[in-house]
VOKOL-308031 format. One line per field, with one value per residue (C-alpha): x, y, z; residue in one letter. Coordinates in Angstrom, 2 decimals. Each point is the difference from the previous one (the first is absolute). Last residue first. Layout:
c1	(X:...) .
c2	(Y:...) .
c3	(Z:...) .
kolti	(A:...) .
This chain:
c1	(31.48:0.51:-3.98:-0.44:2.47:-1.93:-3.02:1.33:1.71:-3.29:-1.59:2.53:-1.02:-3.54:0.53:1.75:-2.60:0.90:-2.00:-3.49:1.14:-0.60:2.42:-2.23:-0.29:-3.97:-1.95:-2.66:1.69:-0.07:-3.36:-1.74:-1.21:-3.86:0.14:2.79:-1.74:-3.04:0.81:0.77:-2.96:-2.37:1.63:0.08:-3.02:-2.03:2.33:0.25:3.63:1.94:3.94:1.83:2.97:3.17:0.46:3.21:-1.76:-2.74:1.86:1.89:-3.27:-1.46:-1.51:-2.90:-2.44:-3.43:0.60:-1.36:3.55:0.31:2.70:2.18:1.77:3.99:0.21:1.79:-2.09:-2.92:1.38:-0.38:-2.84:-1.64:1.20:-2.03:-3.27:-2.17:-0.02:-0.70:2.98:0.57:1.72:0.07:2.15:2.67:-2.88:-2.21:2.85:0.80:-4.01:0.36:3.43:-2.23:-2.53:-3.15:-3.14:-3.20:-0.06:-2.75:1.45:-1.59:-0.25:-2.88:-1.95:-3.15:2.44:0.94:-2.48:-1.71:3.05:2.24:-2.85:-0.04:3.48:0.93:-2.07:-0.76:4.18:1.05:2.69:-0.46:2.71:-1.18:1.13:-0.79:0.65:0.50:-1.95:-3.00:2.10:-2.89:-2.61:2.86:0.92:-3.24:-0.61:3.45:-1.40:-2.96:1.66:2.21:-2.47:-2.12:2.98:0.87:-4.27:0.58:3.48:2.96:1.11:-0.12:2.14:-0.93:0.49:2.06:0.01:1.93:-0.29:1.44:0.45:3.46:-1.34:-0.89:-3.07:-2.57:-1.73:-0.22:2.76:2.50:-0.13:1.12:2.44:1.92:0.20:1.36:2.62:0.97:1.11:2.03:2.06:0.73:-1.44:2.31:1.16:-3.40:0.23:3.34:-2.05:-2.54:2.97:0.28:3.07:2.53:0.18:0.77:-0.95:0.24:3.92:-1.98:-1.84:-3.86:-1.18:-2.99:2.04:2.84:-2.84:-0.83:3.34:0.02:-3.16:1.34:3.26:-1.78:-1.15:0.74:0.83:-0.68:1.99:-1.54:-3.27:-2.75:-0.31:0.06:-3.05:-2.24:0.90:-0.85:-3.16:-1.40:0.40:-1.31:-3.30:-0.86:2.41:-0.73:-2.01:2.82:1.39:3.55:0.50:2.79:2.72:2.30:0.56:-0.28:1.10:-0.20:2.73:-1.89:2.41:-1.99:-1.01:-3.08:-1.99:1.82:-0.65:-3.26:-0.20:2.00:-2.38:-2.78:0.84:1.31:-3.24:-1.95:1.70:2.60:3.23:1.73:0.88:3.12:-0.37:3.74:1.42:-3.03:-0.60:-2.80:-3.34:-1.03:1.15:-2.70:-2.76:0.32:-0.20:-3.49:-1.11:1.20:-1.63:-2.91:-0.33:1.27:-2.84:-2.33:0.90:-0.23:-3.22:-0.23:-2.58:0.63:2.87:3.98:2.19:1.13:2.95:2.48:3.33:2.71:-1.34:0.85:2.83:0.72:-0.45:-3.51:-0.96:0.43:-2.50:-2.93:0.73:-0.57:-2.88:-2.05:0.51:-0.04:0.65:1.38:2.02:3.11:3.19:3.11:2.56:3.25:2.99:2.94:3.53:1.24:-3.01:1.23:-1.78:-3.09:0.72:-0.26:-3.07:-1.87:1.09:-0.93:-3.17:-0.38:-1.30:-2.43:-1.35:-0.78:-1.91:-1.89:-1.33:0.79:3.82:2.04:3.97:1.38:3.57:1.58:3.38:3.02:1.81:3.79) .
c2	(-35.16:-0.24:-0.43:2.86:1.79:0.05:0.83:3.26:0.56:-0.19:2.03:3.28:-0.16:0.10:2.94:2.17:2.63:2.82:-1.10:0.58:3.60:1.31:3.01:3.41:2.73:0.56:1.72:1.73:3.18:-0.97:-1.16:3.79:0.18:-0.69:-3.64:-0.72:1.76:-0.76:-4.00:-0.03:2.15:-2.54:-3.31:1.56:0.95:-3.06:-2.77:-2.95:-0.32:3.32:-1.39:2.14:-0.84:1.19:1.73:-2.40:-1.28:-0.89:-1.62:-1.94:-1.56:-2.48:-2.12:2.03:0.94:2.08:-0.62:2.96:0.97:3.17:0.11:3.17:-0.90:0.84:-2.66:-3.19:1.38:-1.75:-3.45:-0.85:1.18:-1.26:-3.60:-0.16:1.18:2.37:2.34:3.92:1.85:3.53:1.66:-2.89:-0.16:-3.02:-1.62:0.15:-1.49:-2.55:-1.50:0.21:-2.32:-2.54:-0.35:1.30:-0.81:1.04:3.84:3.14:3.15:2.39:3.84:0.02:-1.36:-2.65:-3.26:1.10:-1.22:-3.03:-0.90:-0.26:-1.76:-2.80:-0.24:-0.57:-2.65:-1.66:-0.94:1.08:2.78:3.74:1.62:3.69:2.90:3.39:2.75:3.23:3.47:-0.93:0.27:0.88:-2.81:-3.19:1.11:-0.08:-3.36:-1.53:0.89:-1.57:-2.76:-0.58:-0.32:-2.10:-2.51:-0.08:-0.85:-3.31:-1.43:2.10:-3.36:-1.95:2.26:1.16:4.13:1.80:3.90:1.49:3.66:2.22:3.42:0.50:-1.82:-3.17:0.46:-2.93:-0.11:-3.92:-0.82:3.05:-1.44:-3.47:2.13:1.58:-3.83:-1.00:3.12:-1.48:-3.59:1.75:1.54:-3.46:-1.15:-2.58:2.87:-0.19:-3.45:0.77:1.82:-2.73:-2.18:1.79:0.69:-2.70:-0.32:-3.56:-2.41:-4.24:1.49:1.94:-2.44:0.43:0.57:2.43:3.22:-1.12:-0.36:4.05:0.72:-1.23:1.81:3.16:-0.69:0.24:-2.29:-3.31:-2.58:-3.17:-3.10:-2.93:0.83:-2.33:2.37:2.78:-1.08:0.02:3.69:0.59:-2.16:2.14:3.26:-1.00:-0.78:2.58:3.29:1.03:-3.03:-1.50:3.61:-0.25:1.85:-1.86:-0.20:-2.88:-1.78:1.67:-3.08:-3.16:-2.78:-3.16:-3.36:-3.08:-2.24:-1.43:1.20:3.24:0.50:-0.30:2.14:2.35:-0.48:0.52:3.42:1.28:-0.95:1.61:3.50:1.17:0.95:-1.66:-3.97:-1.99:-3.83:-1.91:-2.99:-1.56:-3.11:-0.01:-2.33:-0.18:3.67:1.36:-2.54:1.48:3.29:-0.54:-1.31:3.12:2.45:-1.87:-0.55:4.21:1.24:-2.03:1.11:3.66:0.02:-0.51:2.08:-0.68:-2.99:0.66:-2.95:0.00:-1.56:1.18:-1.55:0.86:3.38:2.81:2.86:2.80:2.24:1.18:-3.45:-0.57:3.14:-1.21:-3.42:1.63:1.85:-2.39:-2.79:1.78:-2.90:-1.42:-2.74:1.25:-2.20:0.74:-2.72:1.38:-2.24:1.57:-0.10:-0.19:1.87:2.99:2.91:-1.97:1.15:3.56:-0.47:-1.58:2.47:3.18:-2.15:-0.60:3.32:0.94:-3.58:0.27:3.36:-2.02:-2.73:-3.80:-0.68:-2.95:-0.18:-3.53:-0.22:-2.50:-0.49:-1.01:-2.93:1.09) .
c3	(-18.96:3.34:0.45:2.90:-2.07:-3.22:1.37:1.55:-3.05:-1.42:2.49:-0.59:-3.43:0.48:2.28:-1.98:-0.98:2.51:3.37:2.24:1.50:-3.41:0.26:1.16:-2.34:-0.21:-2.97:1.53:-1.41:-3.27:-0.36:1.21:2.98:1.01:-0.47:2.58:3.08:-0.92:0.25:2.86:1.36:-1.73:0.66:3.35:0.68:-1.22:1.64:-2.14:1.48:-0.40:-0.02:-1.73:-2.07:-1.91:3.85:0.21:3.37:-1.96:-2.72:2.41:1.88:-2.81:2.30:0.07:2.54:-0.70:-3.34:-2.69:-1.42:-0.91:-2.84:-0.71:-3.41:-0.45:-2.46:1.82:3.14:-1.74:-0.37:3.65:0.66:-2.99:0.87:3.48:-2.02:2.91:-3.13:-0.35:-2.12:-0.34:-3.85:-1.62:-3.03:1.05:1.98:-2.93:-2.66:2.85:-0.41:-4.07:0.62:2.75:-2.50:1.61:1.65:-1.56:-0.42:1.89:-1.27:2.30:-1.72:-1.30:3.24:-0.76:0.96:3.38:2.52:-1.67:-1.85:3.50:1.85:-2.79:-0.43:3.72:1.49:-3.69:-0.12:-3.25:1.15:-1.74:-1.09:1.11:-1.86:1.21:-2.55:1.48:-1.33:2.63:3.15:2.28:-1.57:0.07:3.10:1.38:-1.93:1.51:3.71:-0.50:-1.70:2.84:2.76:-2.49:-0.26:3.98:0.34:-1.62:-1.75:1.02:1.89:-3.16:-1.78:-3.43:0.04:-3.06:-0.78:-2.13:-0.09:-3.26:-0.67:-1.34:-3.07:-1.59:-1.88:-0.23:-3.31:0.08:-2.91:1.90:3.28:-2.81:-1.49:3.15:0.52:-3.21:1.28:3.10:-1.70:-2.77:3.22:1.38:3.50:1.49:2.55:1.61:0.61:1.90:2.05:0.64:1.10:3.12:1.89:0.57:3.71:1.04:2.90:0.31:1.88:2.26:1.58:0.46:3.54:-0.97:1.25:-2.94:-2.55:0.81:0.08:-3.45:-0.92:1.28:-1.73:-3.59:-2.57:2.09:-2.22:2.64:-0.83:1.93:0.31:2.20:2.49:-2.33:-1.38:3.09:-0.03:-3.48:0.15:3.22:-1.35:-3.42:1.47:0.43:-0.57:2.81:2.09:1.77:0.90:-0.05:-2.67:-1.01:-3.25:0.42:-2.99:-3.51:-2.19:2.59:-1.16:1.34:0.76:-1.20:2.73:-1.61:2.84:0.00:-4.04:0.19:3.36:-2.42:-2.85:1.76:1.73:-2.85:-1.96:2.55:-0.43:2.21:-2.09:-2.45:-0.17:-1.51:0.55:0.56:-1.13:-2.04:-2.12:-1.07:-0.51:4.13:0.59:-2.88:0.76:3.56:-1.10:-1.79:3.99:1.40:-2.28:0.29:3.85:0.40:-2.64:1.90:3.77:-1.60:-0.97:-3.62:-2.21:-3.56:-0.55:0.62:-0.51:-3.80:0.72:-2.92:0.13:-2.83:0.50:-2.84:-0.09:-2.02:2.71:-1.38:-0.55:3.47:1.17:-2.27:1.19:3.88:-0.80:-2.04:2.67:3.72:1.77:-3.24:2.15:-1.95:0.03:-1.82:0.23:-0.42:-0.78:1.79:-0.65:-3.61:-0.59:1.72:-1.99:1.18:3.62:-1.14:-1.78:3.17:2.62:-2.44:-0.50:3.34:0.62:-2.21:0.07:3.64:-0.50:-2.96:2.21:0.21:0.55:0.43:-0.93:0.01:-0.44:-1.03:0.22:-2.50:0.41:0.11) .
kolti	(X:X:X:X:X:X:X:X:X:X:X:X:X:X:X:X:X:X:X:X:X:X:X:X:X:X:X:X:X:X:X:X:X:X:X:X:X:X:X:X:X:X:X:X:X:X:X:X:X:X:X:X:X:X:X:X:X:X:X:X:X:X:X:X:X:X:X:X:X:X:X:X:X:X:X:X:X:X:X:X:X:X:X:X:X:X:X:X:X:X:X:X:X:X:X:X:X:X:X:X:X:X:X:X:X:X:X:X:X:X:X:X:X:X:X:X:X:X:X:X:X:X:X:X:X:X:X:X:X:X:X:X:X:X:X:X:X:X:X:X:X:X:X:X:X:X:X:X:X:X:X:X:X:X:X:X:X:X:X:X:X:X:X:X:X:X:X:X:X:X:X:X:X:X:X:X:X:X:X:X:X:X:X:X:X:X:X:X:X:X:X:X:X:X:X:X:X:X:X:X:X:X:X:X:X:X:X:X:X:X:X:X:X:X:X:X:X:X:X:X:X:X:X:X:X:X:X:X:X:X:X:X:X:X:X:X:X:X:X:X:X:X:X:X:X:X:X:X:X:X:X:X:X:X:X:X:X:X:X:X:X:X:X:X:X:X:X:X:X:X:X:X:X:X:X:X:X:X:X:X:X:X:X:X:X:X:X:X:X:X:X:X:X:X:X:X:X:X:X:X:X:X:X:X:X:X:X:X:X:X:X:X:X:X:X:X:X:X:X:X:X:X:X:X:X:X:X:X:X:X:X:X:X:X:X:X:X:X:X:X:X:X:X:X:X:X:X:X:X:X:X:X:X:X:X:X:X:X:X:X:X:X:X:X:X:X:X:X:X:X:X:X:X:X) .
């Protein structure tokens, strides 16, 4: 039996978080895939940095991204690298995640080539073309190209179902980031209680993380929320508010000219995925409008505000894991109050993670494995 090749294409670190569950499980089956692991680099440092933490390297690297690239450009180079990639391989299928550009390129690559795509974390919708933007729009014009969609939950299937896809091209697996989680090994955990530890940063029952990079967010929506963050950051003066703070200019500089003088900000350059999950895991309230926060979050009990106006992430809301306060002054403030002035046991919340129990990567590859009768 010829075995099959699978391309699997990703470009930022949340995509790398989870396809590498996807990725090392199909390599445990080398008698029946070769996997080709592709990584335009859209987000270079971070994405490597996340690889090597999975044991796992690139045997493409594209190096597409360049300082300041509108969209359209970032799209024509992504797309044209891809083609080099299709035109020297042979490939049976192209593995994607989510809704960034290079998912979106490498499926329309893949359609014009007429490889079948196998979309990781298919079906999630806003709805609103412009929240998340543009990742609404590139998840939705990937599923039309899709030919197995792994649906995380049955919302996003019956979501697929509304859009006229057929319901044999849809499966629910749960999310791969949980399994991701699972990959973390106790020895891991503590190197990162070291490295808080290495910049003086003490990990108690006290803690805020606070994350903010979407494009949308960018503008007046991110000096709505750091006025709000800097009055909680003056009331609640005996917690630590850590703030992972994204490169692009548009956010960094307004979050270090507003936050940097106070004692009790921790202001970090982006961080390892395993030091990230160590925060989560010990965070008493979390602020992010990060899709993959909200969906690892619940996985420890954490209450996480999440500062979208619309999100596409809908079960964790309706789980009450979630609460959806936009970049709206009052209620990032009255929110977040309400957790920060009880004690960290009590905030603690029960719920199941509505977004799966570890065993989706397993449940794709026998997915795979059908759709080839392997």
């Amino acid at each position: 039996m010829e075995r099959k090749n699978i391309l699997v294409v990703f470009g930022t670190r949340p995509e790398v978080i989870k396809l590498a569950p996807v990725i090392l499980k199909l390599k445990q089956y080398p008698e029946l895939y070769n996997v080709i692991v592709c990584n335009t680099e859209q987000q270079k440092e971070l994405s490597n940095q996340t690889l090597s933490y999975f044991n796992l390297k690139a045997d493409i690297n594209l190096d597409c991204m360049k300082p300041n690239q509108s969209l359209l450009e970032v799209q024509t180079r992504i797309l044209t690298a891809l083609n080099g990639v299709f035109a020297s391989n042979k490939i049976d299928a192209t593995i994607v995640q989510g809704d960034t550009m290079t998912v979106l390129c490498a499926a329309l690559a893949s359609f014009y080539n007429k490889i079948p795509v196998f979309h990781v974390e298919a079906g999630l919708r806003s709805y609103d073309i412009y929240e998340p933007f543009p990742e609404e729009v590139m998840r939705q014009m990937t599923s039309r190209v899709t030919e197995l969609n792994f649906a995380p939950t049955e919302k996003n299937k019956q979501a697929l179902l509304k859009e006229n896809i057929s319901e044999d091209k849809i499966f629910v697996t749960g999310n791969t980031v949980i399994d991701a989680l699972f990959c973390l090994s106790d020895e891991t955990l503590s190197k990162s209680k070291e490295f808080f530890t290495e910049k003086g940063i003490d990990i108690n029952d006290k803690l805020v993380l606070l994350t903010a990079h979407r494009r949308e967010n960018h503008g007046e929506r991110i000096d709505r929320i750091l006025d709000a963050v800097e009055y909680l950051v003056k009331k609640y003066s005996d917690h630590t508010f850590i703030i992972p703070v994204h490169p692009n200019p548009n956010v960094k500089d307004k979050i270090h000219g507003r936050l940097a003088g106070y004692s009790n900000v921790k202001l970090l350059s982006p961080l390892d995925y395993p030091n990230l999950v160590y925060l989560m895991k010990n965070a008493k309230l979390i602020l992010t409008d990060s899709g993959g926060i909200q969906e690892e979050a619940p996985s420890f009990g954490c209450p996480t505000l999440v500062m979208r106006y619309e999100t596409e992430r809908q079960e964790g809301i309706d789980a009450g894991v979630s609460v959806l306060v936009g970049a709206d002054y009052d209620k990032i403030i009255s929110c977040s109050e309400n957790i920060l002035s009880r004690d960290f046991v009590s905030t603690r919340l029960k719920a199941v993670n509505p977004y799966g129990d570890g065993k989706a990567s397993e449940k794709i590859e026998k997915i795979i494995r059908s759709y080839f009768a392997l």
